[in-house]
C-alpha positions as CSV (number, residue, x, y, z in Angstrom):
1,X,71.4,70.1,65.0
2,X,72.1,73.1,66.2
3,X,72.1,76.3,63.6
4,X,73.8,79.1,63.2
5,X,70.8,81.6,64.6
6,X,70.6,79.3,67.5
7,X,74.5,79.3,68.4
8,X,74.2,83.1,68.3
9,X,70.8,83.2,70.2
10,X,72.5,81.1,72.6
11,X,74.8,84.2,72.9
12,X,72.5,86.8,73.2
13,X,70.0,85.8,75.6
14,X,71.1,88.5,78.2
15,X,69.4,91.0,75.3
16,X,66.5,93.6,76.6
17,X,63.5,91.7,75.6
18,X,62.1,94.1,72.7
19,X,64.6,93.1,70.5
20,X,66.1,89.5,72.4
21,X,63.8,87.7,69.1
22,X,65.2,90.1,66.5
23,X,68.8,90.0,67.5
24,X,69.7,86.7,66.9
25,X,68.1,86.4,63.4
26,X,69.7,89.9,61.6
27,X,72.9,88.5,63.2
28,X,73.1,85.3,62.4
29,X,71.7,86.7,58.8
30,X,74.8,89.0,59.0
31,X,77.6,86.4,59.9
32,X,76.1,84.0,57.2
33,X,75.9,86.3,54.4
34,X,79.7,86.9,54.8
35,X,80.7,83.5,55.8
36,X,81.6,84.2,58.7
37,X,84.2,87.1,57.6
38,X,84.9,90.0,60.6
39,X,83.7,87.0,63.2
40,X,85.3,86.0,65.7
41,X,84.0,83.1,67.8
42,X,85.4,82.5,71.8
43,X,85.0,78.8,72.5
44,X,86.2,79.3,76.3
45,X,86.4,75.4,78.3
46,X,86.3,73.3,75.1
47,X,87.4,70.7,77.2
48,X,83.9,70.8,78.9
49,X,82.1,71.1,76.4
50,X,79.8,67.8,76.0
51,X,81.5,64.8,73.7
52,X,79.5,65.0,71.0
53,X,79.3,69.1,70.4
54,X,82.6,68.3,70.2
55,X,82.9,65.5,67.5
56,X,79.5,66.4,65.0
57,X,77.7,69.6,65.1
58,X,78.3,73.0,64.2
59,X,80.9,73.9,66.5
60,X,82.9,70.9,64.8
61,X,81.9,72.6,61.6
62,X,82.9,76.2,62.2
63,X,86.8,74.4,63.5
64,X,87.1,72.5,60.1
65,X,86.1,75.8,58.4
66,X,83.4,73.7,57.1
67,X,80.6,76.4,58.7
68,X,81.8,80.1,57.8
69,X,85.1,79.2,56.6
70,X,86.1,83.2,56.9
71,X,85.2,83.0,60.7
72,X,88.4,83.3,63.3
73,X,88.1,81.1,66.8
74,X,89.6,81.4,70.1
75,X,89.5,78.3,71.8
76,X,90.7,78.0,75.6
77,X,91.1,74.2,76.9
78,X,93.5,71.9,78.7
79,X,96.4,70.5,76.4
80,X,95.2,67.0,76.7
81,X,91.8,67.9,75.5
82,X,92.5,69.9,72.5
83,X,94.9,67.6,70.8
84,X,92.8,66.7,68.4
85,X,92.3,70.1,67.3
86,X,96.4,71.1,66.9
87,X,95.9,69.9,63.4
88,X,93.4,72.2,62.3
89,X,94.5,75.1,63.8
90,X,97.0,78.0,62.8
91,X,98.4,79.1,66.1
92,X,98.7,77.6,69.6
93,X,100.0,78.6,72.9
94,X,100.2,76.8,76.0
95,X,100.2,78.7,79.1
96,X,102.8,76.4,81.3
97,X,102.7,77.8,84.2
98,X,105.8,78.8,86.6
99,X,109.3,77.1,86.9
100,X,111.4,77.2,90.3
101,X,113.2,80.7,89.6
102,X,109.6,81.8,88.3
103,X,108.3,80.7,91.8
104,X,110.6,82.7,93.6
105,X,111.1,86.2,91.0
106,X,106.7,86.1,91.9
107,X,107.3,86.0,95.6
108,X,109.8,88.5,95.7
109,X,108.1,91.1,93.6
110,X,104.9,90.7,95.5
111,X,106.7,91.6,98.9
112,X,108.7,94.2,97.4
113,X,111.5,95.6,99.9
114,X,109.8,93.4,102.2
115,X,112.8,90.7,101.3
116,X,112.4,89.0,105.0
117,X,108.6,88.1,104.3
118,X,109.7,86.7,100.5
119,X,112.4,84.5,102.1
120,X,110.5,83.7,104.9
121,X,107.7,82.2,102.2
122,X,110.2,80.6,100.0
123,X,112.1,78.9,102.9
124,X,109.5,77.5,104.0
125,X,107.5,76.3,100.8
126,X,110.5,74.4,100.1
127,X,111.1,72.6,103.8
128,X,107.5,72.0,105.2
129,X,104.9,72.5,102.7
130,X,105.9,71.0,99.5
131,X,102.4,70.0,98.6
132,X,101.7,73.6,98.4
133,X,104.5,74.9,96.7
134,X,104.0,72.0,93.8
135,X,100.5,73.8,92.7
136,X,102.5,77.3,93.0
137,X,103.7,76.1,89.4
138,X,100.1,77.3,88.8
139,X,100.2,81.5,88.8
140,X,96.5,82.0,90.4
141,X,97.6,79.6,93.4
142,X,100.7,81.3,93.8
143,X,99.3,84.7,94.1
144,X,96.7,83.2,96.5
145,X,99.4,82.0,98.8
146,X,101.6,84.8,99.1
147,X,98.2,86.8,99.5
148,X,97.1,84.3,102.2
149,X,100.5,84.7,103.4
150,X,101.0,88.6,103.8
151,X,97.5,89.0,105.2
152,X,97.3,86.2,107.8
153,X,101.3,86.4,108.1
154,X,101.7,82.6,108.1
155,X,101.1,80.6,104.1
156,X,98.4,77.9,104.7
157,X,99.0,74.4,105.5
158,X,96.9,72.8,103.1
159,X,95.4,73.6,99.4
160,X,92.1,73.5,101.2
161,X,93.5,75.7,103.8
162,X,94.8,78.4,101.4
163,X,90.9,78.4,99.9
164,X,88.9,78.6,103.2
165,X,91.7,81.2,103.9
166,X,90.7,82.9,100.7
167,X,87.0,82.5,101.4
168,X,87.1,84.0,104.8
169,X,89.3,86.9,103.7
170,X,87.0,87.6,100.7
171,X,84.0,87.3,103.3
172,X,86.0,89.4,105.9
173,X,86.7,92.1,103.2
174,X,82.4,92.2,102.0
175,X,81.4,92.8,105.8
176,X,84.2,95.4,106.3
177,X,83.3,97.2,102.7
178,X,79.6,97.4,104.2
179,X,80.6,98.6,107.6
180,X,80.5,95.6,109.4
181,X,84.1,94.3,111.5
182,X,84.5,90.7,111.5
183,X,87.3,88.7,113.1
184,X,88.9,86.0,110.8
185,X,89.2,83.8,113.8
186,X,85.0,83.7,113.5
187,X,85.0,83.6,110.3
188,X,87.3,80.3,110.4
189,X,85.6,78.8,113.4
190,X,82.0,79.5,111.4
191,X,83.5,78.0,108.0
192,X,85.1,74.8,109.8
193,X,81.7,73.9,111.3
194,X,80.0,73.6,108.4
195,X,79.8,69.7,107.1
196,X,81.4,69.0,103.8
């Protein structure tokens, strides 16, 4: 099972190498000897996290206060896969994502006084591409596609669209940054050729 030196180790491997073996151990001594007391602990994709570090080991044990009951925990996952833990937790929040008005407050404030381009965008993620505008619920996609949107003045078709859009820009924008101008249009025709 896994201990508390090695969950910390685990943490600390990016440590210069004179003290990566000395690190772990006067930490893990540390947390111990208060019970965990000033620690916090940042479980980030619990969700992912493999079925049984979930159920039995000392992660488990640190959540059921078990392991260094004094020891706070931030724990990111999807909803479904942290139901089981609502019980033993204090506080939780649930990031939702955006509603319709939500949808539309973003789009305006990203163009601004640019209130054609907004309505533009809105009109027509509501008549011809309502596969995109049902992930716009999701804030990072939304921000993508008015981004795709204001630089390539049309939103994209497609989810996969909108990323190979935002690949190629991001591409576009590392040549450009080292002095090198690229056309999207080869930058597209380079990306669609390759298999997937």
């Amino acid at each position: 099972t896994l201990s508390v030196e090695d969950l910390v180790r685990s943490c600390t491997s990016d440590v210069g190498t004179s003290l990566q073996k000395e690190i772990p151990s006067l930490l893990s001594q540390f947390i111990s000897s208060n019970g965990g007391d000033g620690t916090l602990f940042i479980m980030d994709g619990y969700d992912e996290f493999p079925e049984e570090l979930q159920k039995n080991s000392l992660v488990t044990d640190i959540i059921n206060g078990k392991t260094l009951p004094q020891s706070s925990f931030i724990i990111t996952s999807r909803p479904r896969a942290s139901a089981p833990l609502h019980d033993k937790i204090e506080r939780r929040i649930e990031v939702s994502g955006f509603g319709e008005e939500e949808i539309e407050q973003f789009i305006r404030k990203y163009y601004g006084e640019s209130s054609d381009s907004a309505a533009a965008l809105i009109e027509r993620l509501n008549s011809t591409l309502p596969r995109i505008k049902t992930m716009c619920f999701i804030p990072l996609i939304l921000l993508m596609t008015c981004y795709v949107n204001d630089v390539l003045d049309a939103p994209p078709d497609t989810i996969s669209d909108l990323f190979k859009s935002i690949i190629c820009l991001t591409v576009k924008r590392h040549f450009e940054k080292n002095g090198v101008k690229m056309e999207m249009a080869v930058l597209r025709m380079s990306f669609d050729s390759v298999p997937v």
